[in-house]
N, C-alpha and C positions, 0 to 999 in steps of 0.2 A: 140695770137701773143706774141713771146718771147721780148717782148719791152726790151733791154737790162739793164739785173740787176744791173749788173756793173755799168755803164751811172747813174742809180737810186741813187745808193748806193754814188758816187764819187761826185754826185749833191750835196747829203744831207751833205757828209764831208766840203764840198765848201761853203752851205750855213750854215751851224749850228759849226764852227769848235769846238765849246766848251759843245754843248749840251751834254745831259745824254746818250745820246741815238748813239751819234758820236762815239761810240768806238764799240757799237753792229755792227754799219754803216761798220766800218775797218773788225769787224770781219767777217761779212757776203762777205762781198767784196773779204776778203781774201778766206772766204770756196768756193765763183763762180769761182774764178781762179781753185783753189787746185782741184775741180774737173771737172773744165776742163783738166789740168793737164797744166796747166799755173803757175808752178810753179816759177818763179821768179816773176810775178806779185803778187802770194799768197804771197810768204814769202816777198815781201815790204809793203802789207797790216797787215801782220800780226806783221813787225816789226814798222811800223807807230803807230800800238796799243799800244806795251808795252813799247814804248819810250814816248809818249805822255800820255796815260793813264794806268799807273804801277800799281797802285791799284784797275782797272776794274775786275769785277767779271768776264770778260773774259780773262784776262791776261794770266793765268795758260792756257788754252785753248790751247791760241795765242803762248805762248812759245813751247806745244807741237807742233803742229802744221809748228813752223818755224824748229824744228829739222825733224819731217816729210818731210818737203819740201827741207832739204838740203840731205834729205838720198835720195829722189827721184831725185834732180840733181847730184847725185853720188858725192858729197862733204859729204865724212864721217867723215872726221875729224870736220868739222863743223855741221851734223848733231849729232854726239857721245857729243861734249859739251854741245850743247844744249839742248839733251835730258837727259844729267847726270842733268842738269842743274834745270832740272824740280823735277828730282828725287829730288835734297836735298833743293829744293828751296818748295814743296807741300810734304811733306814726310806722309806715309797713307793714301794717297787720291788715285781715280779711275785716275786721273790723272796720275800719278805718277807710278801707275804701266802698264800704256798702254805706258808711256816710257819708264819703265825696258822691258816689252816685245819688245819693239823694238829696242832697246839697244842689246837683249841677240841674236835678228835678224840678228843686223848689224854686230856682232861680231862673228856668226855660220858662215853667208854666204861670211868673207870676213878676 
């Protein structure tokens, strides 16, 4: 039974706001959205993260991720900074270039 992960996820941010583990909580939260393709709920989870926990080892994730989710609500000017944003903010990373690839996407197809 699909006990909703969300509900799970939104508990634990509720009862633990500061734990170690509350920012995995945002990010998971945000990935149940994002593939549902509940994209304005993803990109508030994912922006909950990097406002509240900037230095989580998911952060860089979470930034790609919010420029994902603004190129999938067709906000490209707000998906294109965000995703520069990752570029020079993680430079050499697998990160970094899964948002030059979609940087080089958003600017072929549009």
């Amino acid at each position: 039974s699909e006990m909703c992960k969300e509900t799970a996820f939104e508990d634990f941010i509720q009862s633990y706001p500061q734990n170690e583990l509350t920012d995995n909580a945002y990010y998971w939260l945000g990935e149940s959205y994002y593939v549902k393709r509940q994209y304005p709920q993803a990109l508030a989870a994912f922006q909950s993260l990097t406002a509240k926990f900037p230095e989580s080892s998911k952060a860089s994730d979470s930034w790609l991720k919010i420029g994902y989710s603004y190129y999938e609500m067709d906000d490209l000017a707000k998906a294109e900074t965000n995703l520069q944003k990752v570029v020079d903010s993680y430079p050499n990373t697998s990160i970094a270039r899964l948002a030059k690839n979609r940087l080089l996407q958003l600017r072929r197809d549009h």
